[in-house]
C-alpha positions as CSV (number, residue, x, y, z in Angstrom):
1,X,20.7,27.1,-10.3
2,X,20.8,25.2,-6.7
3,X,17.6,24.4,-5.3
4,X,17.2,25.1,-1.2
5,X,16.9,22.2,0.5
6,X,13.5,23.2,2.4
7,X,12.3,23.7,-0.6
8,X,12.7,20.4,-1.8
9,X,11.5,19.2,1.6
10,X,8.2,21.5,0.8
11,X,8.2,19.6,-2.8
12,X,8.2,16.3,-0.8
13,X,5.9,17.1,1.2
14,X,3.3,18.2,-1.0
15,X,4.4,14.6,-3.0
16,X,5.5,16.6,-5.8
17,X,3.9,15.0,-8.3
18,X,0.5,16.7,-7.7
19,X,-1.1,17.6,-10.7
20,X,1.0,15.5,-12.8
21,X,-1.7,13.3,-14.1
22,X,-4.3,16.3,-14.9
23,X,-6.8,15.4,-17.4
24,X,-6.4,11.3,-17.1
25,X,-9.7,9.8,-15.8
26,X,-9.7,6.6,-14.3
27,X,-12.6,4.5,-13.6
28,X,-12.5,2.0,-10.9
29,X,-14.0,-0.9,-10.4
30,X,-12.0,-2.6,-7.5
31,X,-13.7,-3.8,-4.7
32,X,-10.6,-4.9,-2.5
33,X,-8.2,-3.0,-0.5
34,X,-5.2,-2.8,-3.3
35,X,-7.3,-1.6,-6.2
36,X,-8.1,1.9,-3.8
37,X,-4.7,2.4,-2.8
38,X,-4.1,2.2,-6.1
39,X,-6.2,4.8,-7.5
40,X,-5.9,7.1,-4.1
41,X,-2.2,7.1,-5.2
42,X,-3.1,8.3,-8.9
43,X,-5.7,10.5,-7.9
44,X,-3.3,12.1,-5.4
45,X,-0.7,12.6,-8.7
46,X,-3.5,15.0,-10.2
47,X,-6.2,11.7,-11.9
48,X,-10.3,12.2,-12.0
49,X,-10.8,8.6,-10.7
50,X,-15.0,7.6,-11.1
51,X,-15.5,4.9,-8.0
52,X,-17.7,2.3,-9.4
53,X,-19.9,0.6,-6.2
54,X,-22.2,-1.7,-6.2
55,X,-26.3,-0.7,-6.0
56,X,-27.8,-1.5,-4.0
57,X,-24.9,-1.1,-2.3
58,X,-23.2,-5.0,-1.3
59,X,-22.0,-5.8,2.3
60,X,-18.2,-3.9,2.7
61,X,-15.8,-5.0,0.2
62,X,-13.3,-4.9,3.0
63,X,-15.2,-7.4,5.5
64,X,-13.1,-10.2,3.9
65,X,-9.7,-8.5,5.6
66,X,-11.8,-6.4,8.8
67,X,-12.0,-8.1,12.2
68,X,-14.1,-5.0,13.5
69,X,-15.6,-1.7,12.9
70,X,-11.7,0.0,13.0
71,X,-10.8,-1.6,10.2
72,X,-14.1,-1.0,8.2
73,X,-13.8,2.7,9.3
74,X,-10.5,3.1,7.8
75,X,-11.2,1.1,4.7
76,X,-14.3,3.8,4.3
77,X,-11.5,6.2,4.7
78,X,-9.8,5.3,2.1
79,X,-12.7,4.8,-0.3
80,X,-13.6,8.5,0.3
81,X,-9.7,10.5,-1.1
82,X,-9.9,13.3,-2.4
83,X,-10.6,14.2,-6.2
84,X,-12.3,10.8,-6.3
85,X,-16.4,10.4,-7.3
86,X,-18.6,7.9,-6.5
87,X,-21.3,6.1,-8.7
88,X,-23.2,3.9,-7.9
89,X,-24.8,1.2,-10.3
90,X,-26.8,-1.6,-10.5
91,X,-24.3,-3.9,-12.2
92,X,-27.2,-6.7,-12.1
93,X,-29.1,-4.8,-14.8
94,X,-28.1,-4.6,-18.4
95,X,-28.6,-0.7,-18.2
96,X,-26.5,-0.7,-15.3
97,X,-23.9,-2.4,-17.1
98,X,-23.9,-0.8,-20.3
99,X,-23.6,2.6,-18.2
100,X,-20.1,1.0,-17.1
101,X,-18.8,-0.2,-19.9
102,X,-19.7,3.5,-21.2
103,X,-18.3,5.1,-18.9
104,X,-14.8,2.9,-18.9
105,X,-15.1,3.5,-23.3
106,X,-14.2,7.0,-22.6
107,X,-11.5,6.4,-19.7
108,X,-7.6,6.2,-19.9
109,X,-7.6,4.0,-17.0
110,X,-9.5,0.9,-16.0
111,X,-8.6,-0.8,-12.7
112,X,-10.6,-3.7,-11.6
113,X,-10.3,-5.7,-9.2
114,X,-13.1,-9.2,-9.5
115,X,-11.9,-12.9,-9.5
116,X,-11.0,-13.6,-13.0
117,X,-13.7,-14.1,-15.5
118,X,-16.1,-12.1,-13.7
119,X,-15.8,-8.8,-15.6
120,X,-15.9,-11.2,-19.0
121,X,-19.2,-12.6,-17.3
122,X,-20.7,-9.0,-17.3
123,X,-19.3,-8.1,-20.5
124,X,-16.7,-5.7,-19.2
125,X,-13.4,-7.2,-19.9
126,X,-10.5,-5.9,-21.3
127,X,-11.3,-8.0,-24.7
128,X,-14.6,-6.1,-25.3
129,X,-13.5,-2.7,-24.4
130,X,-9.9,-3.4,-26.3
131,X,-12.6,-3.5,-29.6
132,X,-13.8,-0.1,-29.0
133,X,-11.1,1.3,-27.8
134,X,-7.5,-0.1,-28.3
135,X,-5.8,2.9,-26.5
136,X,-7.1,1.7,-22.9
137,X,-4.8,1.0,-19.7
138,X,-7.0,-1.6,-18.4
139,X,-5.4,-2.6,-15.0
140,X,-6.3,-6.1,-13.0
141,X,-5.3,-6.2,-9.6
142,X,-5.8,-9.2,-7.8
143,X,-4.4,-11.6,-5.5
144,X,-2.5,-14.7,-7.5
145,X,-3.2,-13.1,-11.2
146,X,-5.2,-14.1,-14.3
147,X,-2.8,-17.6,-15.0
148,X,-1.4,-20.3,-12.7
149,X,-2.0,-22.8,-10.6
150,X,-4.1,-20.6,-8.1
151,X,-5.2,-17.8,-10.1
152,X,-8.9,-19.1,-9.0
153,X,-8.4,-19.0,-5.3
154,X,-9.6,-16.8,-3.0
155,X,-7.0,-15.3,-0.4
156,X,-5.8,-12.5,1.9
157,X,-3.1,-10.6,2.3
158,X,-1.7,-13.1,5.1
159,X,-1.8,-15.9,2.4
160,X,-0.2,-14.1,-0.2
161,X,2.4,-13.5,2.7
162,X,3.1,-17.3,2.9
163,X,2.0,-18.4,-0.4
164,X,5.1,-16.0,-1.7
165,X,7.6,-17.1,1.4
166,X,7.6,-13.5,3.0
167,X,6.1,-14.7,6.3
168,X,9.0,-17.3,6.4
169,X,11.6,-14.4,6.9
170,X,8.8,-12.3,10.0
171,X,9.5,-14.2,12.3
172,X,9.3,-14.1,16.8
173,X,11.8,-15.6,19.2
174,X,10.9,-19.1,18.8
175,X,10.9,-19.5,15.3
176,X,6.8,-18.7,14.5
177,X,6.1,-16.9,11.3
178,X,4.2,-13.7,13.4
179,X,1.0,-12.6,11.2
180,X,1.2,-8.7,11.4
181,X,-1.5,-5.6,11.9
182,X,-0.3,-4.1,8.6
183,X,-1.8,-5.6,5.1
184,X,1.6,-4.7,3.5
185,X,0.5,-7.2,0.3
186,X,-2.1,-5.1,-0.1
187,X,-0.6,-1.8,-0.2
188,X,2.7,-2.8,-1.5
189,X,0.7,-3.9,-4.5
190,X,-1.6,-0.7,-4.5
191,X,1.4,1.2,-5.0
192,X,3.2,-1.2,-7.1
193,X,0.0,-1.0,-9.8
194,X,-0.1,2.7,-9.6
195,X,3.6,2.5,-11.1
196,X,2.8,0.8,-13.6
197,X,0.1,2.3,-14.7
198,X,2.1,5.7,-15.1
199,X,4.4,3.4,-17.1
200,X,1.4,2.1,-19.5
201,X,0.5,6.0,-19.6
202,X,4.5,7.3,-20.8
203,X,4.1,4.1,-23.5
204,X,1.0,5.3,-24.5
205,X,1.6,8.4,-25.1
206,X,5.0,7.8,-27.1
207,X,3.4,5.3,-29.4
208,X,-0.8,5.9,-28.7
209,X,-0.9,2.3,-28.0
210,X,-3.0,0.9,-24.4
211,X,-2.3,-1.8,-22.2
212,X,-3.1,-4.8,-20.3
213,X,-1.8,-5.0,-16.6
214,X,-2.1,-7.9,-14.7
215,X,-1.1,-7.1,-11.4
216,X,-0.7,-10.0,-8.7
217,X,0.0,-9.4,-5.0
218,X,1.7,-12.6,-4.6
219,X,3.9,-11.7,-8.1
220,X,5.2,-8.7,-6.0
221,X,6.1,-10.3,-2.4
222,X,7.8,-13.3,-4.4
223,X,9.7,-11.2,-6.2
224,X,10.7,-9.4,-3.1
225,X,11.6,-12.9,-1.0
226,X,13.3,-13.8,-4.3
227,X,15.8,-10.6,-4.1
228,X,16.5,-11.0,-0.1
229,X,17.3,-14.9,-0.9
230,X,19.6,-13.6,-3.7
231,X,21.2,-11.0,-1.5
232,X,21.9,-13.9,1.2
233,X,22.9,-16.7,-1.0
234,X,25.9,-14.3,-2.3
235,X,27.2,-12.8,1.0
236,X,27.2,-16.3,2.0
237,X,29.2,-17.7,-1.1
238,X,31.6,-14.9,-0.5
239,X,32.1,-15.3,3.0
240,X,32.2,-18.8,2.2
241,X,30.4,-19.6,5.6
242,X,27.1,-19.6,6.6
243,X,26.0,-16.0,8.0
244,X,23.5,-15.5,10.6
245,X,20.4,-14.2,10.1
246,X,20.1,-10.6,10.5
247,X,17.7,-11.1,13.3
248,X,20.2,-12.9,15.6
249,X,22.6,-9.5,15.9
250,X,22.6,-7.9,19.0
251,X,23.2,-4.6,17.0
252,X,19.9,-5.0,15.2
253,X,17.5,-5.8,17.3
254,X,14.0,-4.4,19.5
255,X,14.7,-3.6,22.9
256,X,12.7,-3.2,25.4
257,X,12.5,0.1,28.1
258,X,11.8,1.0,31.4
259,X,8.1,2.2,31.1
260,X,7.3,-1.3,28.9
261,X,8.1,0.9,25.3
262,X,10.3,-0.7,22.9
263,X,13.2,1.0,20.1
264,X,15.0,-0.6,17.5
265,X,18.4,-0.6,17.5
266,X,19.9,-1.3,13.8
267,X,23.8,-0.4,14.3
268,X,25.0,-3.2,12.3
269,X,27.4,-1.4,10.6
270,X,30.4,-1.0,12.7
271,X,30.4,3.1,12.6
272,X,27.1,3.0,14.1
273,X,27.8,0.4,16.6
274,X,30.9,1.9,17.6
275,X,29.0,5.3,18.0
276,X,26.6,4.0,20.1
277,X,29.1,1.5,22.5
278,X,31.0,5.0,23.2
279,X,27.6,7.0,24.0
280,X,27.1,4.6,26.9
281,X,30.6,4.2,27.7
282,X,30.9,0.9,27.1
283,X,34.4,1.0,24.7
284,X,34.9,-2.9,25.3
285,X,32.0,-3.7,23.4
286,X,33.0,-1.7,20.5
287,X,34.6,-5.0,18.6
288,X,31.7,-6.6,18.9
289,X,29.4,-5.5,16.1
290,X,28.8,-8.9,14.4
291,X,28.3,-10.5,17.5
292,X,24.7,-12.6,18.0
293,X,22.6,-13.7,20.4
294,X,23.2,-17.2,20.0
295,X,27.0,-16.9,20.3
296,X,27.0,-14.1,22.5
297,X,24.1,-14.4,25.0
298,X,25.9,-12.6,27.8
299,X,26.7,-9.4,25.9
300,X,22.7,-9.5,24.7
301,X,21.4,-9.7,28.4
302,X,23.6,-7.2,29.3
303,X,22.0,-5.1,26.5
304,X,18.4,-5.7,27.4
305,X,19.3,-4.5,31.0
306,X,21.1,-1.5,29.4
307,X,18.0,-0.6,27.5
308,X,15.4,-1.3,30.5
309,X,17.5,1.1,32.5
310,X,15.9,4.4,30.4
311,X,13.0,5.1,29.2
312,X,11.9,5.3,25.4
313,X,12.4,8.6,25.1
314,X,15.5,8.9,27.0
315,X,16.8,6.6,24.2
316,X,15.4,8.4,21.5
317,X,17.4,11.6,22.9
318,X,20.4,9.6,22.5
319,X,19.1,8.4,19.3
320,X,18.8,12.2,17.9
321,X,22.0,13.4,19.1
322,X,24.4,10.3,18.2
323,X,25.0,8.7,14.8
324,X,24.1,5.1,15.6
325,X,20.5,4.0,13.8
326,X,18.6,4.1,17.3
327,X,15.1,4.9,16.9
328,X,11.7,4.7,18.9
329,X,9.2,1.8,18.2
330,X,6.4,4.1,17.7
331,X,2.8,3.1,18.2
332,X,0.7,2.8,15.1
333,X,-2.5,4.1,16.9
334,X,-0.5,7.3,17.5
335,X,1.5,8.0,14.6
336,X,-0.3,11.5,13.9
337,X,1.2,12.8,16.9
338,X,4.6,11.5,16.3
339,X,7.3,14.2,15.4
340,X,8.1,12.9,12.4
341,X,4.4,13.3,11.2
342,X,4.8,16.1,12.2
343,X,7.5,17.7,10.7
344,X,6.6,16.0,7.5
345,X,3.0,16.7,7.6
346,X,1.8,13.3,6.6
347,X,-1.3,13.7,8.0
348,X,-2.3,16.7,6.1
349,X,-2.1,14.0,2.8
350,X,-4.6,11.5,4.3
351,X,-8.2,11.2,2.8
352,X,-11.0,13.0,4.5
353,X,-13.7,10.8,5.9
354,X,-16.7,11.2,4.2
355,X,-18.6,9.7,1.3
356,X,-20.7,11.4,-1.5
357,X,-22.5,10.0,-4.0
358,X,-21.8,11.9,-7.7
359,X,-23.7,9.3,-10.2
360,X,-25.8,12.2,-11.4
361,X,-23.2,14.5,-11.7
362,X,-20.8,11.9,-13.3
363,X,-23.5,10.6,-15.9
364,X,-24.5,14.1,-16.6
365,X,-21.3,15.4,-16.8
366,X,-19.4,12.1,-19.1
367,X,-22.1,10.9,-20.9
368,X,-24.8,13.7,-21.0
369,X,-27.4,12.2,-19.6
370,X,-30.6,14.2,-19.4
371,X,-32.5,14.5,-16.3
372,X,-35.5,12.5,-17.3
373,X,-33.1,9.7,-18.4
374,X,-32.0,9.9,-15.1
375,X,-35.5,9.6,-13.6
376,X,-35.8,6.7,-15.4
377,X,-32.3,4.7,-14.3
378,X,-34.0,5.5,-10.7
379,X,-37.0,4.2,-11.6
380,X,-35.7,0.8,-12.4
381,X,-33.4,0.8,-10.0
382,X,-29.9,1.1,-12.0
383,X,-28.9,4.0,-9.7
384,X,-30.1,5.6,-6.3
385,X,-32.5,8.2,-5.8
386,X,-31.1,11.7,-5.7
387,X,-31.9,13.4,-2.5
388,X,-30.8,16.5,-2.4
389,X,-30.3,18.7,-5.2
């Protein structure tokens, strides 16, 4: 039976796998920018995830990577997705402690996200927990892993970009590795650790045996730089001739337009190219595909005046209606409003901003705590004061 495809469209834009993970609790005990992408991506795949902060609560776990309140306003964002809870516990206190590890005792999922040897320090590692129960997906995400030379180091994601040779291939016109907005280390791996965590789940439930997952940002980008070196040593040992970096086409490059906008143009493949040369009737250009700046400086001038001559959207028109891989350089402060947001309704998966505390509810609910026990955790100062009923 065929499938329409708006439905499948629907399917993706609903991310199709809601639901999937029903009835898997995580716990989570990151306190860094990956581990919550990580656990917003398998709460958003159907997972109870229980948000273990700090009490009283520590200076934002995100002030390492925020230069101002934007960036600390989305990182509260993000800490605030749907179908996850908040509790917050005094980790200094040994009942505040022994309310994690009992709370992580009846998880699936673990995902932590403290230098190494800090969990071990508070007598929730992996080690301790295995002993009680073997059947645990305990997942460490951090920046240079649990082994190595720099598995000690602190870091952000721009280091884990040069440490892994990534920012070697971003670079600007003269040369400069360019430090971007984005913290794509620290999603890339969010995302990366959510994978494998549904892996660890699959193996688990095949043979009821857990995991350990040690998850390292600068693991993922290396492997990444290591692929794109592969990819270019062999074109060039087939070509036998050294082959210009893909930044140095004319056909892929950013252009800039009338109003001061930019779009990419990425026709390096000669259907595209030729596609595009014939929509602005320019036919002797259409040999010319693999031509670069460096070799062909006068044909790249003439291009920047082409583009100049329109504005953005005039070339994302022509973008729409002809074949040739030209597309707007859309702003990242406005991407709501773009129409591929849009038409996709990304916006509509984002977190809603807002952050409520469930310790009670949690404690109550996994480990069923009475109220006066409850009373008592306040009292000492394990876990906050319950305003409002």
């Amino acid at each position: 039976m065929s499938i329409p495809r708006n439905h499948l469209c629907r399917q993706t834009v609903k991310r199709g796998g809601d639901g999937m993970l029903s009835g898997i609790t995580v716990v989570d005990f990151s306190h860094h920018l990956p581990g919550p992408i990580c656990t917003m991506r398998l709460a958003e795949l159907g997972a109870t995830v229980l948000e273990v902060q700090p009490y009283p609560q520590d200076p934002s776990p995100f002030s390492s990577i925020s230069d101002g309140p934007g960036r600390k306003t989305v990182a509260s964002t993000l800490y605030s997705h749907r179908n996850q809870k908040r509790i917050s516990l005094n980790l200094r206190t040994v009942e505040g402690r022994s309310l994690a590890f009992a709370l992580a005792k009846e998880a699936d999922v673990v995902v932590e996200s403290y230098r190494p040897g800090v969990l071990r320090h508070l007598g929730l590692d992996y080690d301790r927990l295995w002993e009680v129960h073997p059947s645990v997906i305990f997942c460490s995400v951090t920046h240079y892993g649990q082994s190595g030379d720099l598995y000690q180091l602190g870091g952000s994601d721009l280091n884990i970009q040069a440490v892994s040779g990534f920012l070697s291939a971003v670079r600007d016109a003269q040369g400069r590795p360019v430090a971007g907005e984005l913290p794509l280390a620290d999603f890339a791996v969010g995302v990366y650790a959510s994978e494998q965590i549904c892996a660890a789940l699959v193996q688990r439930e095949r043979t009821g045996r857990g995991a350990y997952l040690d998850i390292a940002s600068a693991d993922l980008l290396s492997y990444w730089t290591g692929l794109h070196a592969l990819l270019a040593k062999g074109i060039r040992e087939e070509e036998k001739t050294v082959v210009d970096s893909s930044r140095d086409f004319v056909a892929y490059q950013v252009y800039e337009t009338a109003e001061g906008q930019y779009v990419a143009l990425a026709a390096k493949e000669e259907k595209f190219w030729r596609n595009f040369c014939r929509a602005v009737g320019r036919a002797d250009w259409e040999t010319m595909h693999t031509a670069t700046i460096r070799g062909n400086h006068e044909l790249y001038e003439e291009l920047c005046e082409l583009f100049l001559s329109r504005t953005q959207a005039d070339w994302s028109e022509l973008g729409a209606e002809v074949d040739c891989c030209l597309t707007a350089v859309e702003e990242w402060d406005h991407w709501s409003e773009h129409a591929y947001s849009r038409s996709r309704e990304i916006a509509d998966t984002l977190p809603e901003a807002w952050r409520q505390d469930h310790t009670h509810e949690c404690l109550k609910k996994k480990l069923e705590m009475t109220d006066a026990s409850l009373r008592r955790l306040e009292e000492l100062g394990v876990i906050p004061v319950q305003l409002f009923e």
